[in-house]
N, C-alpha and C positions, 0 to 999 in steps of 0.2 A: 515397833522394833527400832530400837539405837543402833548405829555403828559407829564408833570412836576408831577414828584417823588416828594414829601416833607419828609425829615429824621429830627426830631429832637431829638436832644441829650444831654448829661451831664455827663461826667466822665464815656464815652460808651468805654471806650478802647478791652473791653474784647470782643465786640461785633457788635463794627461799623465796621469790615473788611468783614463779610459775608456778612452784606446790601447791601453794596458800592459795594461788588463784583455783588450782583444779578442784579443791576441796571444795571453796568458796562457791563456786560454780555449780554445785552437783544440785540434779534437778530434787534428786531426795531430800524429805524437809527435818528428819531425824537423825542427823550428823553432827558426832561431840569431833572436834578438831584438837587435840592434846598437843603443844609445842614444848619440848624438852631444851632447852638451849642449856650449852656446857657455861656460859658466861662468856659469851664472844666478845672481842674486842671492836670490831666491826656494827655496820649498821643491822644486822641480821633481827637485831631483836626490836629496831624500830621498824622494821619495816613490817614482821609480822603484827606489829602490834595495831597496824591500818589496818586490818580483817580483827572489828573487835569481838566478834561470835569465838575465836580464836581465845583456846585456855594456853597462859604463857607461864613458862615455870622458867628464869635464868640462872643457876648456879653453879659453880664448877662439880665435875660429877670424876668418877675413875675410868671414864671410858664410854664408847658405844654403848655398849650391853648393859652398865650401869646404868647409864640415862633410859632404855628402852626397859628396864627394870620399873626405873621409876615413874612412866609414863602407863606401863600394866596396872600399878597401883592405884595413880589418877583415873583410870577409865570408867567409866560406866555402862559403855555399853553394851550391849549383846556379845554382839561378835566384835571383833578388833581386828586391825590389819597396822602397817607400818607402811610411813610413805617418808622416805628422808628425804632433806635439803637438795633439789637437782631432777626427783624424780614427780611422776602425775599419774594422777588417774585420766586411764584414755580416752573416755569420753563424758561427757556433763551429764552422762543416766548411766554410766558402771556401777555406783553403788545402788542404785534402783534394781540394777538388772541380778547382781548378786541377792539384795533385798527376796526378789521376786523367786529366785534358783533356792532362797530358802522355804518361802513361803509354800513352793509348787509342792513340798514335800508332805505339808501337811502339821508337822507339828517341828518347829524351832529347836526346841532342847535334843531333839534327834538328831540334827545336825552339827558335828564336829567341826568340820574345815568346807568352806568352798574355795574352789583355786579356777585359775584361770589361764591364758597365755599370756606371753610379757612381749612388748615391743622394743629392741632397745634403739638410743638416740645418743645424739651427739650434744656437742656443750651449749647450741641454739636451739635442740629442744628438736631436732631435725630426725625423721624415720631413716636407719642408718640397716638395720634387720632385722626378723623373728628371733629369738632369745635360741639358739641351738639346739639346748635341751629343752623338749616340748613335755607336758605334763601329759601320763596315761590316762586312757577310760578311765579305770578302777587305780584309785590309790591310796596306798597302805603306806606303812612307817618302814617295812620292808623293800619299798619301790625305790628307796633312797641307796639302796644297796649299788644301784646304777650311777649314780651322783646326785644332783639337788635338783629334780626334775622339775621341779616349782621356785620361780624365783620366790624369794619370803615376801616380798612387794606387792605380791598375787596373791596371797596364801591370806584365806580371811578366819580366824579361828574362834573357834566358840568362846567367851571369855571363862566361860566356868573351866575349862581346861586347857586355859592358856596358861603355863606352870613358868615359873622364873630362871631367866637366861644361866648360865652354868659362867660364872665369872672366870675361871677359871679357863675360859680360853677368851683368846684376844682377838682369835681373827674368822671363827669358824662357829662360833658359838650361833649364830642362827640356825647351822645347821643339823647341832644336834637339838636346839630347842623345837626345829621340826619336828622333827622323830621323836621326839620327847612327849611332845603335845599328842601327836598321832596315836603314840602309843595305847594315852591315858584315855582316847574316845574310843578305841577299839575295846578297852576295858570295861568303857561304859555301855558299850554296843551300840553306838552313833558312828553314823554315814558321812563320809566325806563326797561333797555335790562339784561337780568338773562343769564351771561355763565355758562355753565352746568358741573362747573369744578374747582379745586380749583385754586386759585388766587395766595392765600397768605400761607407760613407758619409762624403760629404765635407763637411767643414765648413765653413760658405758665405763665410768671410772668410778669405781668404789673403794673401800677401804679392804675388802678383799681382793682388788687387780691390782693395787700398788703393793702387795704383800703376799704375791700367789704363793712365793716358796713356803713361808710359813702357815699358810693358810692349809695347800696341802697336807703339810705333816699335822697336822690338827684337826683335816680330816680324815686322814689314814688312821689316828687316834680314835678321834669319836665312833666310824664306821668299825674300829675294831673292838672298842667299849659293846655296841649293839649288836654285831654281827658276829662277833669271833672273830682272832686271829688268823686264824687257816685260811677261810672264806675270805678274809678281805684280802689277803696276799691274791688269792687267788683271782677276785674282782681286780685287782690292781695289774697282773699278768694281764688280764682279758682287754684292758683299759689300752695296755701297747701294742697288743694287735691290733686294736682297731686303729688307734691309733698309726702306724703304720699301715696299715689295707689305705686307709684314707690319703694318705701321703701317695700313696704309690697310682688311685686310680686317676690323681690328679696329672701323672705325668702319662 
């Protein structure tokens, strides 16, 4: 069984060596590593290009999601996951161990999504907390109706229905391409397998925390594409209660 890594990058120099390394590392011997680089100006693309196991594609692309479009394409493996410029996989046998949370199952193509916990870090790569939102037991495309209870960094998907990103958003689009993908296994009648363990650590600035505002309203969109209008207004109320209870048990 293949698992193809997808990294895409952009002027990642200060941060594409620990990726490359966690991939590089992995005790598993069947790992396609895909590099999407936007055409950085920066040394990002020489320096991946020291790990030559390493598939390097440099061109200007439209964006995120466009390059993570075009690394779906390049893949071949199995299942596929996303690890960008900053971020690692947590330990040198997490892809063995997901490997193995497929295999326990009995037969692979039954397998839609494995997910996992996320640790997130700072810009030295430092344990900084637990990712807030933890991932359920049991998770459905419905489960996102609470937020994005799986960072996408964790999130390893079957490639037969890993479906292409919705360009049409700029800042939120992994998270309907979740829900997206989730959808098309529960069609298929494939299980999504939960390791009990973190996956990923994530780098605590993303291209969604420098752009929450717009992020949210393009989640309030997508949630209200899947979910209905009503319901999400009404998730969205439920969202400032807690939000206030939380404020309040703090003082």
């Amino acid at each position: 069984m293949k698992i193809s890594v997808i990294t895409v990058t952009y002027n990642a120099e200060a941060t594409i060596c620990r990726t490359m390394e966690s991939v590089a590392r992995q005790t598993y011997p069947s790992i396609e590593h895909v590099v999407i680089d936007g055409a950085s100006k920066d040394r990002t693309v020489a320096i991946a290009r020291e790990y030559p196991a390493a598939v390097i594609v440099s061109e200007p692309d439209r964006g995120l999601y466009d390059a993570m479009n075009k690394g779906l394409k390049l893949a071949t493996g199995d299942f596929v996951c996303f690890l960008n410029a900053g971020d690692k996989l947590h330990d040198e046998d997490t892809i063995a161990r997901v490997v193995q949370a497929i295999l326990a199952v009995g037969d692979a193509a039954a397998v839609g999504l494995v997910y996992g916990d996320t640790h997130i870090v700072d810009d030295d790569g430092r344990f900084l907390r637990p990712r807030h939102l933890t991932p359920p037991d049991v998770l459905t495309w419905r489960s996102f109706r609470s937020g994005m209870l799986v960072c996408h960094q964790s999130f390893y998907i079957n490639r037969s229905i890993a479906l292409p990103y919705d360009l049409s958003y700029r800042f939120s689009a992994d998270f309907d391409w979740c829900i997206r993908c989730m959808q098309e296994g529960e069609r298929r009648g494939m299980m999504n397998v939960y390791v009990r363990e973190p996956l990923t650590d994530y780098l605590h600035e993303g291209m969604t925390t420098a752009n929450h505002r717009a992020s949210l309203q393009e989640r309030f969109s997508i949630m209200a594409k899947h979910y209905g209008l009503v319901p999400t207004v009404l998730y969205h109320i439920g969202f400032v209660f807690r939000i206030i209870k939380n404020k309040v048990k703090r003082f």
